[in-house]
C-alpha positions as CSV (number, residue, x, y, z in Angstrom):
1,X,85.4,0.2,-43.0
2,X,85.0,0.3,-46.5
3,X,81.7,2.0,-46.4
4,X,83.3,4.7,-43.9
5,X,86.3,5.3,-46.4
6,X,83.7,5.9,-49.2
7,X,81.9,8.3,-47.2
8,X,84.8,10.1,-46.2
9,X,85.8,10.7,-49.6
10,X,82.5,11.7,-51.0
11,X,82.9,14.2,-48.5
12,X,86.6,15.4,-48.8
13,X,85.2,15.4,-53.0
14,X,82.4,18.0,-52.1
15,X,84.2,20.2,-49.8
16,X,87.5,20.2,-52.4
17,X,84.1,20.9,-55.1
18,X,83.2,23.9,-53.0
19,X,86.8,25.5,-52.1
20,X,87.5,25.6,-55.8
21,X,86.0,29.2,-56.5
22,X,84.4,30.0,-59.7
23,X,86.4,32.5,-62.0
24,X,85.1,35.6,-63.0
25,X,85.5,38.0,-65.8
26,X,83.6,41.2,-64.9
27,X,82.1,43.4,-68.0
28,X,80.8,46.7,-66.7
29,X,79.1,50.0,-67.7
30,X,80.5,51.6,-64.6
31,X,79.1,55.2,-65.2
32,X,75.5,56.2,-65.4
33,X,73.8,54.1,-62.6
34,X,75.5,52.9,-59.5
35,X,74.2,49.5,-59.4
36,X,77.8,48.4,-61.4
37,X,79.5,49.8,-58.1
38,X,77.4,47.2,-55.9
39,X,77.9,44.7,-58.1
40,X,81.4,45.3,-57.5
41,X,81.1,45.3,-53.7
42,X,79.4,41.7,-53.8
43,X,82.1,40.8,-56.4
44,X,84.9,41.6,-54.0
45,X,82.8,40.5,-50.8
46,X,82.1,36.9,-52.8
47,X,86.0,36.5,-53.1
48,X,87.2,37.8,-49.4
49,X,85.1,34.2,-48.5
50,X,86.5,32.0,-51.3
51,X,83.6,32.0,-53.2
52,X,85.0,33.7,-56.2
53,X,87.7,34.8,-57.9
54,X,88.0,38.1,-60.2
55,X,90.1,37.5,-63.0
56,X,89.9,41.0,-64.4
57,X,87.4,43.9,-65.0
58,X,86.1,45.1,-68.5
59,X,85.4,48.5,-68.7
60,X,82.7,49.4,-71.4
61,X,82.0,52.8,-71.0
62,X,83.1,56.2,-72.4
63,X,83.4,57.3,-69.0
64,X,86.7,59.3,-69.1
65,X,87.4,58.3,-65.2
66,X,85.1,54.9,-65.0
67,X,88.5,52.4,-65.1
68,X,90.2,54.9,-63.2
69,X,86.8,54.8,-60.3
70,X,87.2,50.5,-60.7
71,X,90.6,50.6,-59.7
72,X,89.6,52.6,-57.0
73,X,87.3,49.8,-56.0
74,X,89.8,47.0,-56.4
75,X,92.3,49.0,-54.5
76,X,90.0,49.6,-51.4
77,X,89.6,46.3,-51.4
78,X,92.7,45.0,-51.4
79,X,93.0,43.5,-54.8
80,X,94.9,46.6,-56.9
81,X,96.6,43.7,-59.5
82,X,93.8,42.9,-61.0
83,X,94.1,44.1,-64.6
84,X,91.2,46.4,-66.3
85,X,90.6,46.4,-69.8
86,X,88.7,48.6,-72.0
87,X,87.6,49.7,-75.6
88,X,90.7,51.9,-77.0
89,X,90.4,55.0,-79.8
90,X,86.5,55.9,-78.4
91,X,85.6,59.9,-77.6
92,X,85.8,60.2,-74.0
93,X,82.9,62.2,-72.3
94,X,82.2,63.2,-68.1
95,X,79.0,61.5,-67.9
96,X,78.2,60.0,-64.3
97,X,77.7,61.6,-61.1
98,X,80.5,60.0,-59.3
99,X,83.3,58.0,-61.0
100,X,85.4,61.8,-61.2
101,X,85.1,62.1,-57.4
102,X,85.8,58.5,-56.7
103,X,89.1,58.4,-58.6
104,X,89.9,61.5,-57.5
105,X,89.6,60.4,-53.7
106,X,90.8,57.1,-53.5
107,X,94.1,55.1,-54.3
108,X,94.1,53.6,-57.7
109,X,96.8,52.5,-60.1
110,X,95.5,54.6,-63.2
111,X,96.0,58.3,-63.9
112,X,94.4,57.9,-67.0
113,X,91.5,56.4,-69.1
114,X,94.3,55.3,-71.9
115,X,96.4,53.4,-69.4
116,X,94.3,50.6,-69.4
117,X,94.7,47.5,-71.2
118,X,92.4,47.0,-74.6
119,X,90.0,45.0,-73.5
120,X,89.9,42.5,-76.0
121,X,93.2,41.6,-75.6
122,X,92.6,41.2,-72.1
123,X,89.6,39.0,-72.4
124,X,91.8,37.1,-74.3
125,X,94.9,36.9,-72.3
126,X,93.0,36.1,-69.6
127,X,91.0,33.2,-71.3
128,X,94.0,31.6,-72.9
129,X,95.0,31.7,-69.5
130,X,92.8,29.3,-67.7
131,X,91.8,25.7,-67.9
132,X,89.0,25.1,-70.2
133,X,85.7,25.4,-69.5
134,X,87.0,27.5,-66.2
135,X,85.7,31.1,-66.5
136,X,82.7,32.8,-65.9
137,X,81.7,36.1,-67.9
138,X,79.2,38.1,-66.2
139,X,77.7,41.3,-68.4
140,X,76.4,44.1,-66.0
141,X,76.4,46.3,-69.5
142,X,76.1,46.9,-73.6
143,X,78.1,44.6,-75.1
144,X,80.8,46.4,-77.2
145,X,83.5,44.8,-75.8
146,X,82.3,40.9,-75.9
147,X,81.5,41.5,-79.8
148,X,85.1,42.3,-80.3
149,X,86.4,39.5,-78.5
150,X,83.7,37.5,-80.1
151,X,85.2,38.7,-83.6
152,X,88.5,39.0,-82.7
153,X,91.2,36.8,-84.8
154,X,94.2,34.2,-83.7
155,X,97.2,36.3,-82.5
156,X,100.7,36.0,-80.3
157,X,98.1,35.0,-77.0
158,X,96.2,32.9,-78.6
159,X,96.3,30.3,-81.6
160,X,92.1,30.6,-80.9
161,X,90.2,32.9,-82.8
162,X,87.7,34.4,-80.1
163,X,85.0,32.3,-80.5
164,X,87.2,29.3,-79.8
165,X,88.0,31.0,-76.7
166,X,84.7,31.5,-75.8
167,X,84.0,27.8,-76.9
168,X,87.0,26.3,-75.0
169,X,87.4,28.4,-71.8
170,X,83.8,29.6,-70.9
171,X,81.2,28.0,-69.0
172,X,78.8,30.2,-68.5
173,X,77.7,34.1,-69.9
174,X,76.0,35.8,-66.9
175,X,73.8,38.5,-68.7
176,X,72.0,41.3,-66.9
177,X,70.6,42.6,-70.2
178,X,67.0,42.1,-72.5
179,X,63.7,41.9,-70.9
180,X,62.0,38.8,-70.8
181,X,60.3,36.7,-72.5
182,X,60.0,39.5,-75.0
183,X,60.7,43.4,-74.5
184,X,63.7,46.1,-74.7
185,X,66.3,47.1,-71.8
186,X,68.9,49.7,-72.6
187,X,71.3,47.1,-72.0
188,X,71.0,45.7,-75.5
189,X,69.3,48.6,-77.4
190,X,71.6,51.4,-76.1
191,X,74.3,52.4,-77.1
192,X,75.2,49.1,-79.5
193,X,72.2,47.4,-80.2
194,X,74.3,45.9,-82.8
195,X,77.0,44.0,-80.4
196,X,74.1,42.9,-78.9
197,X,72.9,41.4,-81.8
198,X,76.5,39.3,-82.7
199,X,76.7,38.2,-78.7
200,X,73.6,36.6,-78.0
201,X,72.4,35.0,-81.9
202,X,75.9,33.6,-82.0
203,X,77.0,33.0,-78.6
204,X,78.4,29.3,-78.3
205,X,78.0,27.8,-74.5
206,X,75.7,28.4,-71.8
207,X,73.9,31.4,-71.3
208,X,71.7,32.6,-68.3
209,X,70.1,36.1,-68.6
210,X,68.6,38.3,-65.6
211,X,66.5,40.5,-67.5
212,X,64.7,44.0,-66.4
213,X,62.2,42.9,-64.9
214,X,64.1,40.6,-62.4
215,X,66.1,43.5,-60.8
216,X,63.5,46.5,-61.3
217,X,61.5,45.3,-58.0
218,X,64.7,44.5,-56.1
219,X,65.6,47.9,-54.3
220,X,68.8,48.1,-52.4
221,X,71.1,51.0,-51.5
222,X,69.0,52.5,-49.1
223,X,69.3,53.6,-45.7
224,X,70.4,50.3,-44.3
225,X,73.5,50.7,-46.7
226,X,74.0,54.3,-45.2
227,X,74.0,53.2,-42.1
228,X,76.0,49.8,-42.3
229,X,78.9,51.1,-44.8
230,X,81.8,53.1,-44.0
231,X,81.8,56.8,-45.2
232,X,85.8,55.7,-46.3
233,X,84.4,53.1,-48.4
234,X,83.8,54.1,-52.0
235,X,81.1,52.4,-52.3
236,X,79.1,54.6,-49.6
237,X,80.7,57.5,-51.4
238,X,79.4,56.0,-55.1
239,X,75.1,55.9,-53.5
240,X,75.8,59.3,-52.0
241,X,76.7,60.9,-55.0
242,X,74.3,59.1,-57.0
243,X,70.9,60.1,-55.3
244,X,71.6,60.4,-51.5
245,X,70.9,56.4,-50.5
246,X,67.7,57.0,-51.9
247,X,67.2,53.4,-53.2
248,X,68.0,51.9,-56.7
249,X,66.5,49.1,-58.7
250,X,69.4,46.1,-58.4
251,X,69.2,44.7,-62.2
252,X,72.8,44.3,-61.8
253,X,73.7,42.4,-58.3
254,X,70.6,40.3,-59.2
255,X,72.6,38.0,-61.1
256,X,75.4,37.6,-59.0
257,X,73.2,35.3,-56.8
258,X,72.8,33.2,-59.5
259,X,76.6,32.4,-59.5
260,X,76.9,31.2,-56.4
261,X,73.4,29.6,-54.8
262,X,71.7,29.0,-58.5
263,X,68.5,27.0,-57.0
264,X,68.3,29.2,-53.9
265,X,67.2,32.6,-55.5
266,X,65.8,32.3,-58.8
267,X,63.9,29.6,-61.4
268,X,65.0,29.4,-64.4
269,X,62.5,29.9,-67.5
270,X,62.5,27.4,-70.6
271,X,65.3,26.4,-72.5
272,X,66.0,28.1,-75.7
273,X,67.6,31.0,-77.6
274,X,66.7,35.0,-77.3
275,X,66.5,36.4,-80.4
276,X,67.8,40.2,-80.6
277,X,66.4,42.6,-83.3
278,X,68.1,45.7,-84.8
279,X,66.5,48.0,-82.9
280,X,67.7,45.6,-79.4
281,X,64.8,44.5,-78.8
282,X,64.4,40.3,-78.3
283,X,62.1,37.6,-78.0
284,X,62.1,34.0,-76.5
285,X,62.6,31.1,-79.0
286,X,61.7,27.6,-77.0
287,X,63.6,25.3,-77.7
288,X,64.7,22.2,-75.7
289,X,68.0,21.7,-77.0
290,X,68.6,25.5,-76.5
291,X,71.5,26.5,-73.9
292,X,70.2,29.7,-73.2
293,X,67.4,30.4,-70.3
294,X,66.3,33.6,-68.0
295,X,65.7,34.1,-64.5
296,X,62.2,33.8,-62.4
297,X,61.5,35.0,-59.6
298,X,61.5,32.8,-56.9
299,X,61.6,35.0,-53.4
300,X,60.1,38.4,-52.5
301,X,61.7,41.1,-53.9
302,X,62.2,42.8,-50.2
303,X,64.0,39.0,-49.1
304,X,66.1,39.4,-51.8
305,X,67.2,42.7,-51.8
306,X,68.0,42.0,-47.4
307,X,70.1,39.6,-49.3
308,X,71.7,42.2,-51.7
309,X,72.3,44.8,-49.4
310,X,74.0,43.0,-46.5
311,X,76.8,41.6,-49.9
312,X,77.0,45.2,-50.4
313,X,78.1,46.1,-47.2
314,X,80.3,43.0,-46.5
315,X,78.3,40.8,-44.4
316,X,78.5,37.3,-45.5
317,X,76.7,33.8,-44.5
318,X,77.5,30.4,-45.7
319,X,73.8,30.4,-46.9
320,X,74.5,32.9,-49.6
């Protein structure tokens, strides 16, 4: 009886393990490609089954309608609260081929660039907000607004400075950026090579990169998403507007995988610390102690991006 009582609670442990889903902090370039909108989709798909839960979406961009086109996202489906942050006082510029349309067709909460929240405040509300060593950052972007919250100072939310944050209430950085083990990805050479610089040579907890070369073979967005996606969704509307559902390299969804099945998709390469240059290029440092590592590939590129594509479109399967 004993025995059975153990058992039983092992089990009732794992399931309650499982049910708790991870917290997410989304940081996205949403403007020039339109793998940031499928990213989005799996985000949103991911927390419909209890697998995640979106905290709030970073907007770095200088996308005059790109937080305007993510709370169109978040509005279709059904999540309009959650807050969007981005970088305040920047130049604004029209500069993708379809965050104008998409807030201009779909329900969203923002009529403007400047109505939503600075993003380092929100980073950090939302931080100070959660039990430590809750939250999940994943990057899909340049890093602007992580080096500010990474330099950011104690204020009325929190006592922290933003490194304490980081320290207290993050337990993993989920980095599509760098190109590995040595190279150079727009991600951290363009537009701030600097930011990227400050976020990875002094980032303090865990870090897992997906670099180029992990989502360059993976090509979703295709005709199966045509087909399989609602013409009302703005998603379909976002890979029509971009090239016609011609396919797209998924350097951003790859990660997400990582989040939720980590031994599934991807190997993991050797502990240590990427080292960023001025011009954003990095390199691999091995070392065994080191908290940082990048992803291998582990599956086909075509399984994974069957995978990717049926996220995008809503499909979902314990498995993932």
């Amino acid at each position: 009886m004993k025995t059975l009582l153990l058992s039983f609670a092992t089990l009732i442990c794992a399931v309650t393990a499982y049910a708790q889903p991870t917290k997410v902090i989304l940081d996205t370039d949403l403007d020039s490609a339109v793998d940031d909108v499928g990213t989005m989709a799996i985000l949103h798909n991911l927390a419909d089954h209890g697998r995640l839960e979106i905290l709030g979406i970073v907007v770095t961009s200088n996308d005059r309608y790109a937080p305007q086109c993510a709370d169109a996202i978040n509005h279709y489906f059904k999540r309009p609260t959650i807050p969007i942050g981005v970088e305040k006082g920047i130049p604004l510029k029209d500069v993708s081929k379809y965050t104008g349309e998409i807030s201009r067709n779909f329900s969203h909460r923002l009529k403007a660039y400047g109505e939503a929240e600075d993003a380092t405040r929100l980073y950090r509300s939302l931080l100070a907000g959660e039990t430590d060593g809750a939250v999940v950052i994943v990057t899909v972007g340049h890093l602007t607004n992580l080096k500010h919250l990474i330099q950011s100072g104690p204020d009325e939310i929190s006592e922290l400075s933003g490194l304490e944050l980081i320290r207290k209430k993050v337990k993993l950085w989920a980095c599509m950026g760098g190109q590995f083990p040595e190279g150079k990805e727009a991600n951290f050479y363009r537009p701030d090579p600097e930011s990227t610089q400050i976020a990875v040579n002094t980032w303090p907890g865990r870090v897992i990169f997906s670099g180029w070369e992990i989502g360059n073979e993976i090509i979703t967005g295709g005709p199966y998403l045509k087909k399989s996606i609602a013409p009302e969704s703005p998603v379909y509307q976002a890979y029509r507007l971009f090239n016609d559902f011609s396919g797209r390299q998924s350097w951003d969804q790859s990660i997400l995988l990582y989040l939720v099945s980590p031994e599934k998709y991807w190997d993991l390469g050797p502990k240590g610390n990427a080292v960023v240059y001025q011009d954003g290029s990095n390199t691999w440092k091995m070392d065994k102690n080191g908290q940082q590592q990048y992803l291998l590939p582990k599956m086909a590129a075509g399984e994974i991006a069957k995978v990717l594509d049926a996220l995008m479109v809503g499909i979902y399967r314990p498995a993932f």
